[in-house]
C-alpha angles and dihedrals in degrees: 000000000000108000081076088069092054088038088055093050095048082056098048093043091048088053088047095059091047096055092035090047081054098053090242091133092161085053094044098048107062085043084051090049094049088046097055082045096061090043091052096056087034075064099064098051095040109105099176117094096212099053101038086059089047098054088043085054092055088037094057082052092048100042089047094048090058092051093052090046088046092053089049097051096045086051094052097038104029096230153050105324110276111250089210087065090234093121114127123237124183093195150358117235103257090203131034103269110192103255096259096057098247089144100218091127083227086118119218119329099269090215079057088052096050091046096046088044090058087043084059091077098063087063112108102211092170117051129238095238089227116142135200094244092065089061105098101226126296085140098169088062099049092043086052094053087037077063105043095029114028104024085053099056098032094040124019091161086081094071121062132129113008095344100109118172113241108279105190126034115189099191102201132186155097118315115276102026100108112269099140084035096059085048089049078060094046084054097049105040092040116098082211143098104268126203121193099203121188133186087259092056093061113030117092133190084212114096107250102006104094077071100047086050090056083052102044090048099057091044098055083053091049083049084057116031146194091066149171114215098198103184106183116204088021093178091062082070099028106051125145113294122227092040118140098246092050111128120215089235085055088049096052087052094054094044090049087042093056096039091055092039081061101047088049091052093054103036105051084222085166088247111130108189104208105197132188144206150154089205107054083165089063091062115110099249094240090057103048082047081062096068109085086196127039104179117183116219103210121203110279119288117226102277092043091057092044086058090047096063092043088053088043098052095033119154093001113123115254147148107233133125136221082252089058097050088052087050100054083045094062097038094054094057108156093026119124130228088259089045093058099045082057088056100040079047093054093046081054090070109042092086097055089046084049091052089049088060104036126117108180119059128196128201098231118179116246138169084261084052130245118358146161127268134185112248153153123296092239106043118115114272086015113162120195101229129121123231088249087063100053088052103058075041082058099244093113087121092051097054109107127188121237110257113259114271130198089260090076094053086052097049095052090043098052078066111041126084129195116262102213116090121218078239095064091045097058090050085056103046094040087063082046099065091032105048107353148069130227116264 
């Protein structure tokens, strides 16, 4: 199955020198960048050593040969490589310069190469498809991140003088209310470069290098800016410093991180970090100083849970009316947005579960024609037959599960419980009310 993947990036790197031998750099840089990708993913599955040196070789070439074409191009238009390959290029680097131009002809540090080539994976290049419309509420927030993501890129006009877009988020608050959803919308509706960062992407076990991998990061998203820095569970990287656990690698991260936090703050460099986290009080106190907003996601209102069930269930059929969706709002007070997809999950299976037992089926007209459905014994045209029947009959394909009632709601309800504790709600709301601001 891999060697598709290598297959897919000589392809694409075929495709690339021909482009970069023409001239066409705008055209040669996104198939560089696909075929690093596909390298990248051939090199988890390649067991054999040789190889697998052989193809980071190449990637290190590759990889260098698309900074040097980005630098280039942003030299010569000013601004993130075209997409339509117009962009004008006066010439084409006749040696390897590092990529930051410091003319040795050394090339870039191969180590840099590697670290960058691993950050490489944290970039989202498809969008979630996730909008801002299918986020229940939390208004104050979106409006926030409108303000810091989407007004910046459409309309810098906007901001002259002292008017400076929002340059760090901290979204706090209990498990399950959206925080990393309301990121996935920041990725799709952002015109920027977005990197979804976890713990994982930037510990080593090599001495220095968890460091090097912080530094690397921001600078990539200085490199393409303008860029979203989305760190999930931002409080696994960000503890207290100073506690007894605390590793001197942990500490070198926090101390990096601050240091390039900073940097983004003063210099306007159109890089917005997003962070996340359910323990704001976990947070090292000069970090969380570093987030000019700090903005708590509570647990959905009652409008806001009564849209969630209606997104969750979308175009299944169903029976229910806008009264019913009022009714199962005001019955799942204290439920998260999590809490509620598990229950809306678990709805979506009661009619199969329905069409299993049943032992009485009906012929009902559809679209797809006529088809059985589970019913009553006493209802009009009911056959006693089992599903398991009609399908040694052949009519597996025209068996059709019943659309989802109320009394399912009801059933799965009768069984979940919410997941959020009064105790974590008063931490939270007790941040809230010492370094934060309501969603």
């Amino acid at each position: 199955m891999y060697s598709n993947f290598k297959e897919q990036a000589i392809e694409y790197v075929r495709q690339a020198v021909q482009e970069d031998n023409a001239g066409n750099y705008a055209k040669a840089f996104p198939l560089y960048m696909n075929a690093l990708e596909y390298f990248r993913t051939h090199l988890k599955y390649e067991k054999n050593p040789k190889i697998k040196e052989a193809i980071t070789q190449k990637f290190t070439e590759y990889l260098r040969r698309a900074e040097e074409i980005r630098v280039v191009l942003d030299e010569g238009v000013g601004s993130r490589p075209s997409a339509n390959g117009d962009a004008a290029v006066a010439t084409k680097p006749k040696s390897k310069p590092g990529a930051k131009g410091d003319g040795d002809g050394d090339g870039e540090d191969p180590e840099q190469a590697k670290l960058r080539s691993g950050l490489n994976s944290a970039i989202i290049r498809e969008k979630p498809n996730v909008k801002w419309t299918d986020v229940a509420g939390l208004e104050s927030a979106k409006q926030a991140l409108q303000e810091a993501v989407i007004l910046p890129v459409k309309f810098p006009q906007f901001f002259t003088g002292k008017r400076k877009p929002w340059r760090a988020f901290l979204l706090y608050g209990p498990p399950g209310t959206g925080k990393s959803y309301l990121a996935k919308a920041v990725a799709t509706e952002a015109d920027s470069t977005f990197y979804s960062i976890s713990s994982s992407d930037l510990v080593s076990k090599w001495m220095g290098e968890s460091e090097k991998l912080v530094s690397n990061l921001f600078q990539m998203a200085r490199d393409c800016a303008p860029s979203i820095i989305f760190i999930d569970e931002i409080d696994s990287l960000c503890g207290q410093r100073g506690e007894g656990n605390e590793s001197e690698a942990s500490r070198r991260i926090k101390t990096e991180l601050l240091v390039q936090m900073q940097g983004v703050g003063n210099n306007d460099q159109k890089v917005l970090v997003l962070a996340a986290t359910n323990t704001p009080y976990a947070l090292d106190q000069a970090i969380r100083r570093r987030f000019d907003k700090r903005i708590y996601i509570p647990l959905p209102d009652l409008k806001a849970r009564q849209h969630m069930f209606k997104v969750h269930l979308g175009d299944t059929p169903n029976n229910l009316t806008e009264g019913d969706f009022e009714d199962l709002a005001r019955r799942t007070d204290g439920f998260s947005g999590s809490d509620i997809s598990v229950c809306v999950k678990d709805v979506l299976f009661e009619p199969v579960r329905k069409t299993q037992d049943a032992m009485f089926f009906s012929k009902v007209s559809t679209k797809d024609g006529e088809m059985w459905m589970p019913c009553g014994p006493r209802q009009p045209g009911a056959v006693q037959t089992t599903m398991q029947e009609l399908a040694v009959k052949g009519l597996a394909s025209q068996i059709l599960p019943p659309p989802i009632s109320k009394a399912d709601f009801d059933k799965v309800l009768a069984r979940q419980r919410p997941t959020v504790s009064k105790h974590d709600l008063e931490v939270q709301e007790r941040f809230t009310k010492e370094f934060g601001e309501e969603g």
